[in-house]
Backbone as CSV, one residue per row, in Angstrom:
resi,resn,N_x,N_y,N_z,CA_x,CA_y,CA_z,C_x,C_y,C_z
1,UNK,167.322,133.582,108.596,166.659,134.646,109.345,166.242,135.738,108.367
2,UNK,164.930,136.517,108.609,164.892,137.114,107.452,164.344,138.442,108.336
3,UNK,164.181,139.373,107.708,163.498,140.711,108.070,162.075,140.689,109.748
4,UNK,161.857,141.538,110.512,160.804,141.052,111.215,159.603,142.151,109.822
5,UNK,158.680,141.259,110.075,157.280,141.558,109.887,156.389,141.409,110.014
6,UNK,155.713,142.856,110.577,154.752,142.898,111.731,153.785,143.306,111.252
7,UNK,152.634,142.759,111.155,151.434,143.300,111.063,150.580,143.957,111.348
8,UNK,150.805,145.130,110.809,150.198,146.605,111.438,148.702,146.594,111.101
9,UNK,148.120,145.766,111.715,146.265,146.201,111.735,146.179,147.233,112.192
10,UNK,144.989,148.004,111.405,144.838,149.136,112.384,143.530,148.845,112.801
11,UNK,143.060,150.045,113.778,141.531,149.779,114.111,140.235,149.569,113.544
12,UNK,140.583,149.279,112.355,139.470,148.620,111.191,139.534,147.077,111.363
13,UNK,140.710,146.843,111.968,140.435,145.266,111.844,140.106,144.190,113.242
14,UNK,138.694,143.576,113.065,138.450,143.631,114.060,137.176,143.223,114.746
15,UNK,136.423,142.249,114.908,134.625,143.179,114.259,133.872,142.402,113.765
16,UNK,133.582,142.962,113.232,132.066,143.311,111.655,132.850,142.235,110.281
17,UNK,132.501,141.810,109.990,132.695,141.384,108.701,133.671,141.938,107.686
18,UNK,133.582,143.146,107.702,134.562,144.317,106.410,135.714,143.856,107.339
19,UNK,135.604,144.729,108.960,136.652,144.717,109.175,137.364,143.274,109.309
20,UNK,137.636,142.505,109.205,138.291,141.162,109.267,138.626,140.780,107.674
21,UNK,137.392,140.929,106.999,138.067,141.467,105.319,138.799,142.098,105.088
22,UNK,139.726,143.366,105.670,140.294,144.480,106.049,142.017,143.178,106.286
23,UNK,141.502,142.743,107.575,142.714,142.043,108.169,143.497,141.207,107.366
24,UNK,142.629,140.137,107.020,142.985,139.428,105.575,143.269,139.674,104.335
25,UNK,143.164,140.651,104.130,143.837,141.080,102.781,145.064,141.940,103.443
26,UNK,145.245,142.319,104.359,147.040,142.680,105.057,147.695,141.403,104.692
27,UNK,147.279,140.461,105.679,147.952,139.380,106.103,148.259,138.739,104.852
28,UNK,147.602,138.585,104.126,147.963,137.918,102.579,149.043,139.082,101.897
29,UNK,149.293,140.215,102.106,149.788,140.785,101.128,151.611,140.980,102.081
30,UNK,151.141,140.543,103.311,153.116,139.900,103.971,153.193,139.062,103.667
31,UNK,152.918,138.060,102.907,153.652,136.863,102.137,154.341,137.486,101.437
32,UNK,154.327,138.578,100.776,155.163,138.898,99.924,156.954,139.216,100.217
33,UNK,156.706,139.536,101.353,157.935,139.710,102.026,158.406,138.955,103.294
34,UNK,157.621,137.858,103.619,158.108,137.041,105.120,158.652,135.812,104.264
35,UNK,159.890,135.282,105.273,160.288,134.131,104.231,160.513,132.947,105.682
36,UNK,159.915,133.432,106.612,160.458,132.143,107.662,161.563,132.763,108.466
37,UNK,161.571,131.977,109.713,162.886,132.118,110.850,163.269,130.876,111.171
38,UNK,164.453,130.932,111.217,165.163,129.676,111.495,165.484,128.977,112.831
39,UNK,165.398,130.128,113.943,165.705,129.419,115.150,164.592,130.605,116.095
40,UNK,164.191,129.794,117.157,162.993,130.830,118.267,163.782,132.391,118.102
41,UNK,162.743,133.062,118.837,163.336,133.941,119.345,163.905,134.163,120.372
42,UNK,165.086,135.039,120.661,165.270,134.739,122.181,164.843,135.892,123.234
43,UNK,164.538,135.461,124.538,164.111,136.448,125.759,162.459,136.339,124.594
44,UNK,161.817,135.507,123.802,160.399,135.220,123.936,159.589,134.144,124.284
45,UNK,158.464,133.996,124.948,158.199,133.131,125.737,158.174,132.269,124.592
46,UNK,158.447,131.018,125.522,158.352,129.438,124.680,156.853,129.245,125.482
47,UNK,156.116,127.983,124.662,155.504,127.405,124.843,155.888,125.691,125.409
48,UNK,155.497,125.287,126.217,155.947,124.411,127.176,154.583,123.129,126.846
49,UNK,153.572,123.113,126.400,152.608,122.189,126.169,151.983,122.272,124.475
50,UNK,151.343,121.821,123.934,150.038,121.993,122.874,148.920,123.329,123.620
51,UNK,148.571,122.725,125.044,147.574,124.057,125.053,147.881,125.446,125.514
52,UNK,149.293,125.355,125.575,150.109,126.247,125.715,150.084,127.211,124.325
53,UNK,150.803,126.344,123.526,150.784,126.986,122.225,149.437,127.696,121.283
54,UNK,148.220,126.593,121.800,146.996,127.103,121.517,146.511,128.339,121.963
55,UNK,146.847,127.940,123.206,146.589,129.818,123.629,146.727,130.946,123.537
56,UNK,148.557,131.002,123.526,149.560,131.892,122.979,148.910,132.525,121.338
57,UNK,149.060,131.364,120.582,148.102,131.881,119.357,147.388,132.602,119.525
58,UNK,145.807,131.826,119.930,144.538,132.564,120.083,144.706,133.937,120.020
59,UNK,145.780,134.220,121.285,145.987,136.005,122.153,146.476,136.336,121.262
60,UNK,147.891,135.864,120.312,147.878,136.787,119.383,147.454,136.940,118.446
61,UNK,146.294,136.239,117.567,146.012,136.690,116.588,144.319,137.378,116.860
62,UNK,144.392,137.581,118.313,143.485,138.280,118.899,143.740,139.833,118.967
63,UNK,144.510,139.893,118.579,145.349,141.567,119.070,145.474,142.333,117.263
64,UNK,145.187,144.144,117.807,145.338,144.607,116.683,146.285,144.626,115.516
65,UNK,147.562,143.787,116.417,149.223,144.010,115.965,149.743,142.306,115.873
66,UNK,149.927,142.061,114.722,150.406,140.485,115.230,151.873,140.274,114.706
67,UNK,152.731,140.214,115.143,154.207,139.985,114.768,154.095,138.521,114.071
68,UNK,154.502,138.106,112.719,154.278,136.765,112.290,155.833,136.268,112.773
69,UNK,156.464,136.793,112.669,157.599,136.072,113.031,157.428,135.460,114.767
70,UNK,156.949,136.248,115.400,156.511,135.382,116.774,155.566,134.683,116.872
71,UNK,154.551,134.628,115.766,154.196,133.187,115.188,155.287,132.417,115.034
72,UNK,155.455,132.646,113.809,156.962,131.156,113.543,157.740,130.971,114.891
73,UNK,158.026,131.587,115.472,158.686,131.536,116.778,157.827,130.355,117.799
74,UNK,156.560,130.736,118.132,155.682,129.715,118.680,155.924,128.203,118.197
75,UNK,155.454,128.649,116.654,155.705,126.827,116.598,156.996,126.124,116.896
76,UNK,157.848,127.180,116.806,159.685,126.532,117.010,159.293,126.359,117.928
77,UNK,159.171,126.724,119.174,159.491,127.455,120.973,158.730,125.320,120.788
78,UNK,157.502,125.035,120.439,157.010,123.839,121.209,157.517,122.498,120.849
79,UNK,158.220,121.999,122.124,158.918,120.607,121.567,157.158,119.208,121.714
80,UNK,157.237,118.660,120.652,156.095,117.541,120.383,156.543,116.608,121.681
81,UNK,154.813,116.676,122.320,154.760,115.758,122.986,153.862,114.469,122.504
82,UNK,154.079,113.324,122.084,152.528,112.676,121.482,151.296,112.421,122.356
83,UNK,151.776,112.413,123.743,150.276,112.292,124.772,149.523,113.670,124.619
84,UNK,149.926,114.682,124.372,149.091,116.161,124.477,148.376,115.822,122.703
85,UNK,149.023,115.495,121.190,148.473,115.400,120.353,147.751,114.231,119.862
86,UNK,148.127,112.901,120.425,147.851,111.856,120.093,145.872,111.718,119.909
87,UNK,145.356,112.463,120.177,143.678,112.140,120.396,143.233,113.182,119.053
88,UNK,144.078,113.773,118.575,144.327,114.671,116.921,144.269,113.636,115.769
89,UNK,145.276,112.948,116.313,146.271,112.146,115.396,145.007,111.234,114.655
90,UNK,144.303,110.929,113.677,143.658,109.690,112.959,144.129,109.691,111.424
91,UNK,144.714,108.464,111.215,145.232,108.045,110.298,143.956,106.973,109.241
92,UNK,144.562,107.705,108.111,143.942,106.605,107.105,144.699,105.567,106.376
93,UNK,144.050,104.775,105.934,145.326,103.498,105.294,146.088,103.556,103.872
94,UNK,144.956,104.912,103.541,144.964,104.843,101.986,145.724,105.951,101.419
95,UNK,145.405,106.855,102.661,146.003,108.572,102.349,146.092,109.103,103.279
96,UNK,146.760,110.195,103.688,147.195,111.382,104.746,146.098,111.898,105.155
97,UNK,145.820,112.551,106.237,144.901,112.816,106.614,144.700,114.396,107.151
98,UNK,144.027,114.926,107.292,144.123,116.597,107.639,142.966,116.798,108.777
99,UNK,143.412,116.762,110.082,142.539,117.240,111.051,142.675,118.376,112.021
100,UNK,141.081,118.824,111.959,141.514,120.246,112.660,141.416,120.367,113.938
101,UNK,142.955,120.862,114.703,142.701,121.359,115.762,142.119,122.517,116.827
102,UNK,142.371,123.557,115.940,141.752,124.988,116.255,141.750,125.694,114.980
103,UNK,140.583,126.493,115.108,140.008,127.330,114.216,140.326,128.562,114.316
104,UNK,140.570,129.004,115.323,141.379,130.223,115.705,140.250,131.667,115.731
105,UNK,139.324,131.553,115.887,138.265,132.169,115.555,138.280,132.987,114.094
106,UNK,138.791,131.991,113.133,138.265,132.565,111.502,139.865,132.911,111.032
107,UNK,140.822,133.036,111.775,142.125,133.987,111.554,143.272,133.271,110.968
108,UNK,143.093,131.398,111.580,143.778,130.640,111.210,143.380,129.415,111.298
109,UNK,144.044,128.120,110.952,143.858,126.837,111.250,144.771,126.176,111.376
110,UNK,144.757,125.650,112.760,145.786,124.819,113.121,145.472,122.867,112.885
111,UNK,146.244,122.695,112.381,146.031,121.253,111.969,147.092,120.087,112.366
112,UNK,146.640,118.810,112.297,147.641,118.063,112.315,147.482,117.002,111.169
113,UNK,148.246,116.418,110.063,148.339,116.159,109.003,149.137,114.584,109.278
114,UNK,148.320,113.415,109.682,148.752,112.549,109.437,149.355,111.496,108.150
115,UNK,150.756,110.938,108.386,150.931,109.946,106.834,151.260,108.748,106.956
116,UNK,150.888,108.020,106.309,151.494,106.454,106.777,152.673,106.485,105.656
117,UNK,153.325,105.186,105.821,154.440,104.910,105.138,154.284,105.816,103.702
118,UNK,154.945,105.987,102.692,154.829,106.473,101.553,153.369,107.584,100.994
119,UNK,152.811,108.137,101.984,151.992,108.509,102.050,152.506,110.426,100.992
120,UNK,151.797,110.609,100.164,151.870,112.050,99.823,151.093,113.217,99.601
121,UNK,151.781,114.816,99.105,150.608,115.023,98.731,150.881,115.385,97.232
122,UNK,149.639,116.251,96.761,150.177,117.059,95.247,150.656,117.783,95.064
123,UNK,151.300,118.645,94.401,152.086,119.590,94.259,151.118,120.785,94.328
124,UNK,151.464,121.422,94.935,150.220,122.857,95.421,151.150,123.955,96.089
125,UNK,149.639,125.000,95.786,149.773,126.247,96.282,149.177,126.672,97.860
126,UNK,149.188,127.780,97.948,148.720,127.853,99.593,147.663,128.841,99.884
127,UNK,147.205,129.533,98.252,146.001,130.844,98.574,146.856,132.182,99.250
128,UNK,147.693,132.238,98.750,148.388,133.739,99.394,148.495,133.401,100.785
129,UNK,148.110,132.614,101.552,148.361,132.166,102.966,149.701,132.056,103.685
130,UNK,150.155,132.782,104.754,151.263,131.743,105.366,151.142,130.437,105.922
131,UNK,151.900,129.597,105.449,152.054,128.030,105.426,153.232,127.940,106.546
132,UNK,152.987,127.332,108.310,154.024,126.973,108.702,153.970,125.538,108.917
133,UNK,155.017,124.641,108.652,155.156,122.670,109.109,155.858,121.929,110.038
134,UNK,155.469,122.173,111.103,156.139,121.119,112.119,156.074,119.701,112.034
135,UNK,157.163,118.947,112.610,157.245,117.664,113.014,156.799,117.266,113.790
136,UNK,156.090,116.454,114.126,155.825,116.051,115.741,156.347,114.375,115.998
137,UNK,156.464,113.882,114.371,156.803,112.443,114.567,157.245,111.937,113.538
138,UNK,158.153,111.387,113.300,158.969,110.765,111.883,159.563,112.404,111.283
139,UNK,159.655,111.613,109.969,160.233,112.882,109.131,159.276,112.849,107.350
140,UNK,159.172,113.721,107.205,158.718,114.131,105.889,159.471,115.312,105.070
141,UNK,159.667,114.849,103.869,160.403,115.262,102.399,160.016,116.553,101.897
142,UNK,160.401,118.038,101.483,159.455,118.722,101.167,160.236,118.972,99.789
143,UNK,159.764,119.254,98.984,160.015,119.359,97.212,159.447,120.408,96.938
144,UNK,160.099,121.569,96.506,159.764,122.663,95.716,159.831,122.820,94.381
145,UNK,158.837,123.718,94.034,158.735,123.948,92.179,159.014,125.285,92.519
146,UNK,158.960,126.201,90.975,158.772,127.419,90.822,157.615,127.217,89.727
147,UNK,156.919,128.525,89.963,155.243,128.288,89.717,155.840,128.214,87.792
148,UNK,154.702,127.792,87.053,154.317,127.087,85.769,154.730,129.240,85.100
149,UNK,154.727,128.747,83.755,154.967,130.135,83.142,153.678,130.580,82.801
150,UNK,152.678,129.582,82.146,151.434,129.419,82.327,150.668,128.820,83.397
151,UNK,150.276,129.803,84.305,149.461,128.991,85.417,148.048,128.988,85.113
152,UNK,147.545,128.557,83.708,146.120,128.976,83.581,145.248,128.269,84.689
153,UNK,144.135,128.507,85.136,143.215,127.357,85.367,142.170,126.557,85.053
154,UNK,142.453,125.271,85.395,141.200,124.731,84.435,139.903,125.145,85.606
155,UNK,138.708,124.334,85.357,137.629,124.300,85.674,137.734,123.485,87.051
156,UNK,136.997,123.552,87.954,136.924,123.270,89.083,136.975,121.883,88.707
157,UNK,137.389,120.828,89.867,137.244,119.645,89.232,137.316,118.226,90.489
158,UNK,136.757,117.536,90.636,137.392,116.567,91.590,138.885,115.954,91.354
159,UNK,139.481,115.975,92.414,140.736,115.586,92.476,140.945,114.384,93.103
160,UNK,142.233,113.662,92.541,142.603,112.322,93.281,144.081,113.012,94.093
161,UNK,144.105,113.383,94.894,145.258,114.050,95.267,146.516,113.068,95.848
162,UNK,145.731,112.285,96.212,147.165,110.684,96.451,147.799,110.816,95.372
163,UNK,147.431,110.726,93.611,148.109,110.563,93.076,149.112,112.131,92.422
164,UNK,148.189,113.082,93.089,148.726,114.591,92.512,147.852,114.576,91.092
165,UNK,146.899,113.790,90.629,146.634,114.495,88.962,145.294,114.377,89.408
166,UNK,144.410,115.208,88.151,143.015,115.320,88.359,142.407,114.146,87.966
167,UNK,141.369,114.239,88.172,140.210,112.733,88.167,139.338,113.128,87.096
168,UNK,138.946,112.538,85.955,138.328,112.347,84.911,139.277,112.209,83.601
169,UNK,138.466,112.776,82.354,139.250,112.859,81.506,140.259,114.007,81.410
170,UNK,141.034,114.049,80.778,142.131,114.878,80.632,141.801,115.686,79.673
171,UNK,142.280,117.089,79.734,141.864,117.955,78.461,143.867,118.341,78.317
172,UNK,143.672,118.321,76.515,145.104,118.524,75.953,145.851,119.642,76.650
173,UNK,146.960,119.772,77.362,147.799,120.924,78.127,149.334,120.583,77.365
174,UNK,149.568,121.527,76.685,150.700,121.423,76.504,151.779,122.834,77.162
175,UNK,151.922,122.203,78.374,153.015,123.646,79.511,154.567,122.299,79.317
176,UNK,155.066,123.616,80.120,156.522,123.037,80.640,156.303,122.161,81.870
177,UNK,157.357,121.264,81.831,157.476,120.772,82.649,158.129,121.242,84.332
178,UNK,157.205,121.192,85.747,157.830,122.275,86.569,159.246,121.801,86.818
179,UNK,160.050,123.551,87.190,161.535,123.271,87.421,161.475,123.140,88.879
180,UNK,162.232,122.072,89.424,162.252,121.576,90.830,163.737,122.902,91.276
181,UNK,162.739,123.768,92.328,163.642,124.377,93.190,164.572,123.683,93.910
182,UNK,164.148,122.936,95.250,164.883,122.475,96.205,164.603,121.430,96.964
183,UNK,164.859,120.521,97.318,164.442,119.198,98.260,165.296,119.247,99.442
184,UNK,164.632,119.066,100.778,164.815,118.929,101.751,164.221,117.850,103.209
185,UNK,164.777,117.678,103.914,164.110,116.475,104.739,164.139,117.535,106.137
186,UNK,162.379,117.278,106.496,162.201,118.101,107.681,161.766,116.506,109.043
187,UNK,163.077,117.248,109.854,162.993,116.175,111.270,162.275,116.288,112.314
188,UNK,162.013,115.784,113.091,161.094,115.801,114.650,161.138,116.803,114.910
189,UNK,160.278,118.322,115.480,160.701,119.316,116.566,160.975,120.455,115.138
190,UNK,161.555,120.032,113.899,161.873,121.238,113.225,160.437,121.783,112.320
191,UNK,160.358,123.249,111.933,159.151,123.751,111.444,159.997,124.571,110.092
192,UNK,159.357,124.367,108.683,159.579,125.363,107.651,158.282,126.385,107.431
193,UNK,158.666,127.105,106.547,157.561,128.140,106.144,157.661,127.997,104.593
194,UNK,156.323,128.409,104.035,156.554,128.597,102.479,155.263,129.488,102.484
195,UNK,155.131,130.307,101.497,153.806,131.148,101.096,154.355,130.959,99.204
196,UNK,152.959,131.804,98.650,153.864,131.943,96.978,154.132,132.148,96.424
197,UNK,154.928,133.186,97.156,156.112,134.238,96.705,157.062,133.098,96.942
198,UNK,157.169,132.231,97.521,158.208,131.523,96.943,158.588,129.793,96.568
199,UNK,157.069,130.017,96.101,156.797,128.708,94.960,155.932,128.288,95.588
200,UNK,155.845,126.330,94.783,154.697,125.452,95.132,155.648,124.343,96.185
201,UNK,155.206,123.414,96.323,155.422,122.466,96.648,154.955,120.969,97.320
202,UNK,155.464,119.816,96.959,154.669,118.764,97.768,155.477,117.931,98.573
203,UNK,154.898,117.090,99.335,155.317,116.843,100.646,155.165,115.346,100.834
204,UNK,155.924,114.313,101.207,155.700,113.365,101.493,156.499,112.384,102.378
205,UNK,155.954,111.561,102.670,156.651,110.700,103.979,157.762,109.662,103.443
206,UNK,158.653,109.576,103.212,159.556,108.842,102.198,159.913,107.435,102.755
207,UNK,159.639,107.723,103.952,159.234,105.737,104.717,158.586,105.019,104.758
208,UNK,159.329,103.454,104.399,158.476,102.707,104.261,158.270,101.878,105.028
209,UNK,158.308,102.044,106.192,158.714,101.741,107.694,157.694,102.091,109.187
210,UNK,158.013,103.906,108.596,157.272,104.181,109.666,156.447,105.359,109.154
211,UNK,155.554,106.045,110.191,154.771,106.600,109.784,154.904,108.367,110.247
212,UNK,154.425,109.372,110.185,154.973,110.548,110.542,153.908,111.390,110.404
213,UNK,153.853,112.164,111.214,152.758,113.011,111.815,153.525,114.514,111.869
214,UNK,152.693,115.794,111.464,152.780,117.044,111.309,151.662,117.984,111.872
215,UNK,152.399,119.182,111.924,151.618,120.515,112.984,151.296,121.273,111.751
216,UNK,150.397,121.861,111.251,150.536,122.673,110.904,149.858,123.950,110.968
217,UNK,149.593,125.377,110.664,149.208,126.345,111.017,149.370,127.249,109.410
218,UNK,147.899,127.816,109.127,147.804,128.575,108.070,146.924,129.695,108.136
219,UNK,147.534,131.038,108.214,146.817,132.170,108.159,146.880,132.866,107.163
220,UNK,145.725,133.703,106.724,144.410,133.155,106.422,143.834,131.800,106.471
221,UNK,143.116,131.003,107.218,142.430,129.926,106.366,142.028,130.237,105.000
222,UNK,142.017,129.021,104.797,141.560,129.146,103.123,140.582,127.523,102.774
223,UNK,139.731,127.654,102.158,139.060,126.107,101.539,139.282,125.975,100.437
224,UNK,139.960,126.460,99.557,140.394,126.019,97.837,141.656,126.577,97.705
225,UNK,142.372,125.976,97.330,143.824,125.624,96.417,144.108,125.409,94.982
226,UNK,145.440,125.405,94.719,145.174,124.753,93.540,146.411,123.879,93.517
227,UNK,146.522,122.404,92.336,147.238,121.329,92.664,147.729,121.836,91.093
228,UNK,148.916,121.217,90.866,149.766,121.041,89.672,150.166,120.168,89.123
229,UNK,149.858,119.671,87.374,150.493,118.328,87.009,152.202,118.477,86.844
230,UNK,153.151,117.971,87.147,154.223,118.124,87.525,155.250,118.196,85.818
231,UNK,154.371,116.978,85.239,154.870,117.020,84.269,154.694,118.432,82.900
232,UNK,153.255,119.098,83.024,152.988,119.866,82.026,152.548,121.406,83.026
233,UNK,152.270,121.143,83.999,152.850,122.539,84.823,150.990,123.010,84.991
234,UNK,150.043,121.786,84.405,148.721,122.090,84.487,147.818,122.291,85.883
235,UNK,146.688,123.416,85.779,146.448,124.162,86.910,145.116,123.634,87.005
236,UNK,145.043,123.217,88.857,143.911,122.798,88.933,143.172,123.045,89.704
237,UNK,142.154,123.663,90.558,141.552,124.105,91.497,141.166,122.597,92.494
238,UNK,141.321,123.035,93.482,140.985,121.875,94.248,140.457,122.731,96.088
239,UNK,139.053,121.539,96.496,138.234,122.178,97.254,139.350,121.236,98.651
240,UNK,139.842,122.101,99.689,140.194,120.979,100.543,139.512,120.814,101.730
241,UNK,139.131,119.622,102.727,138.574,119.531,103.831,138.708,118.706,104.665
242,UNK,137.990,118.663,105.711,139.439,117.480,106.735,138.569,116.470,107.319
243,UNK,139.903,115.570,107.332,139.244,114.464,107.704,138.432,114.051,109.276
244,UNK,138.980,115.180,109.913,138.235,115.281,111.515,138.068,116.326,112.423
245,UNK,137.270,117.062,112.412,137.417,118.352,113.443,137.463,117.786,114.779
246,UNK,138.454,118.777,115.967,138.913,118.514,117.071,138.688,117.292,117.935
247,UNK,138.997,116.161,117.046,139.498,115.080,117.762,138.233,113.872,117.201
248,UNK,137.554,114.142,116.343,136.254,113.627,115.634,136.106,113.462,114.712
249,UNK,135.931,112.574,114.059,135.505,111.859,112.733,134.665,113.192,112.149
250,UNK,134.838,113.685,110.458,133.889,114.066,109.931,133.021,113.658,109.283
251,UNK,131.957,113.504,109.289,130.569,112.420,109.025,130.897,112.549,107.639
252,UNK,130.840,114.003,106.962,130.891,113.721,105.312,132.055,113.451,104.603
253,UNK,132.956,113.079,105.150,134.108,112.625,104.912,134.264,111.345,104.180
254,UNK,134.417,111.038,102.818,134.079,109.580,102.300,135.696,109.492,101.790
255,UNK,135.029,107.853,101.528,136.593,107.619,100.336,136.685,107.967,99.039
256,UNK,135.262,108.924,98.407,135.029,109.085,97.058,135.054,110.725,96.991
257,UNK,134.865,111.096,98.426,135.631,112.987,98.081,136.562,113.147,97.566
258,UNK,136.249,114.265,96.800,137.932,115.224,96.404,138.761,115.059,97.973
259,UNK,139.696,115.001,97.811,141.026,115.148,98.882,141.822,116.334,98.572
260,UNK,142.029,117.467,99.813,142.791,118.227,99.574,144.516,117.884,99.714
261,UNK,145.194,119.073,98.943,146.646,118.285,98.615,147.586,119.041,100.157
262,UNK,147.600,119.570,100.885,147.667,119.798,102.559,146.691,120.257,103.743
């Protein structure tokens, strides 16, 4: 359990363009101090469906004042049903998949992140964003670093993100190798948080059996990241995009795009 923090927009944010520029640079600068809640809140409403929870969102990140911890609270409060997400859910054979459920009008993106057996991602960052991860089905592994001592970056670049390293030739990096914070196994129904104030990390389905499906929710959206070679701590920009908006194939979606690493 950690501190509440509430996001005091004021009436600049809101609007016009600045003001929502205004909002987003708040909201990025409570990563610095939100670290996650561990169990709902209590005497606050739960969410009882998916379009339950969709809504609840919407309203609050519709409002001048947004408590993030009753965010994190939302995603706890909703137990996974697969008939309400299942028409989300499209899986690829080759790699995980990232489809969007709501857009949140610009404020956030709610996603669901399919994996088949052994399915992963790269070791990455989150854009100053809060990062929350629900279960909705199986279980997935989460692995933390602490960021590189050198986080230079290279040049924009296509990525193979199945494998976590960049795609072309390699240019000489001689970093440390990252120090692994913490490993943990997240189950059905449970949600973590990470932003990066307190590291990187990657994520993967450690079965070879079955397959496992995730919620996730990131405010700010963001379209670029960056991925990490694990071994030399090398920095890589990476463009991410999904494999299906609300319940639909994305046409430019190939097997020869960069892949984002969540």
């Amino acid at each position: 359990m950690t501190s509440l923090a509430v996001m005091e927009l004021n009436n600049n944010c809101g609007g016009d363009e600045s003001r929502n520029e205004d909002c987003e640079k708040y909201l990025r600068e409570l990563t610095k101090t939100f670290t996650g809640i561990d169990k709902p809140l209590k005497n606050a409403r739960k969410c009882e469906t998916l379009t339950d929870l969709i809504g609840e969102l919407r309203k609050t990140f519709d409002s001048d004042h947004v408590n993030i911890e009753y965010v994190n609270h939302l995603m706890l409060s909703y137990q996974s049903n697969p008939a309400e997400w299942r028409k989300f859910a499209k899986f690829d054979r080759y790699r995980y998949t990232r489809n969007l459920v709501d857009a949140g009008n610009g404020k956030y993106n709610l996603m669901i992140l399919c994996w088949n057996e052994g399915h992963a991602s790269a070791i990455h960052d989150h854009a100053d964003s809060h990062c929350f991860m629900k279960m909705l089905k199986g279980q997935l592994m989460e692995t933390r670093y602490a960021w590189p001592k050198d986080a230079t970056v290279t040049e924009d670049s296509k990525a193979d993100i199945g494998s976590g390293q960049p795609a072309g030739e390699e240019v000489e990096y001689n970093g440390d190798e990252l120090e692994e914070l913490s490993r943990s196994t997240l189950e059905t129904n449970g949600v973590c948080y990470i932003n990066d104030t307190l590291g990187l990390h990657r994520v993967e389905n450690p079965s070879h059996t079955d397959v496992a499906v995730s919620l996730h929710l990131y405010c700010p959206p963001f379209d670029v990241c960056s991925i990490f070679n694990k071994q030399n701590g090398k920095r890589t920009k990476c463009k991410v995009t999904f494999w299906s908006k609300f319940g639909k194939r994305e046409s430019s979606v190939s097997m020869l795009a960069p892949w984002p690493p969540m």
